[in-house]
N, C-alpha and C positions, 0 to 999 in steps of 0.2 A: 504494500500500500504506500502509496506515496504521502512524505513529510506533512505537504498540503489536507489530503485528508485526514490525515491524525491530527493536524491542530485543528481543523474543524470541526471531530468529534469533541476535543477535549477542552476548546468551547462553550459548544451546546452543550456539554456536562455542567460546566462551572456554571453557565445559565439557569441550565436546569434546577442544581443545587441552591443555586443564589432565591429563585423561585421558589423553592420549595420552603427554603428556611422563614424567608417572608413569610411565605401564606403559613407558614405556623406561628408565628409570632399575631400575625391579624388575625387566624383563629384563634389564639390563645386571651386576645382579648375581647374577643365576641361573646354575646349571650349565651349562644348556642356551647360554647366550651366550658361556661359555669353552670348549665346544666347537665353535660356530661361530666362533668366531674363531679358533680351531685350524687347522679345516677351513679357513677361506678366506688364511689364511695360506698356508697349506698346498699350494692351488689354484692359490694368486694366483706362489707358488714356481718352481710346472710350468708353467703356461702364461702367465702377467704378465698377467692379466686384472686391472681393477678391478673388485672388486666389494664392494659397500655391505652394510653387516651392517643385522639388523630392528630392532636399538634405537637405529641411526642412522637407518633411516629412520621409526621412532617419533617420533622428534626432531625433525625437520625436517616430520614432518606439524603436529604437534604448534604450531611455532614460524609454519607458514603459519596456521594457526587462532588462535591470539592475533593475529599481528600485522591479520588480517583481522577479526578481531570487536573489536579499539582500532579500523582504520580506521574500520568500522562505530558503533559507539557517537559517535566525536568528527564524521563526517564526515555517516553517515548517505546516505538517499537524497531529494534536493531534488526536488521536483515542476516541471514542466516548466512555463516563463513561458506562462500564456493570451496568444495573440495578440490583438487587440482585433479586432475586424470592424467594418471601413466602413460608415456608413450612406450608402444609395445613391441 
């Protein structure tokens, strides 16, 4: 794959990540997210289930997409060594 489209991808990662982190932070101050965390209180109360709310798991999408589009930009994908061919 060429240079060009690896940093493209890795990119649209960091975008993606950067979005993703946002919209958990604006869910986490939405109504909607202090009623789920009502509710899984709540839940978590009666039956002692773990269970993850959507602006945490916003988050940690969010935090695998950066950290994967840094690997991506510093690390990149190296092309595999030509092996030589014997002449016979």
């Amino acid at each position: 794959m060429h240079r060009f489209f690896q940093l493209l991808i890795a990119l649209v990662a960091f975008g993606g990540g950067l979005w993703f982190i946002y919209g958990g932070y604006e869910r986490s101050l939405s109504l909607a997210a202090k009623a789920e965390t009502a509710g899984v209180y709540l839940k978590t109360g009666i039956d002692g289930k773990t269970r993850v709310l959507t602006h945490h798991q916003y988050y940690g999408i969010g935090a695998a997409l950066l950290l994967g589009s840094f690997w991506w930009f510093w690390k990149g994908h190296t092309p595999a060594k030509r092996s030589r061919r014997r002449r016979g």
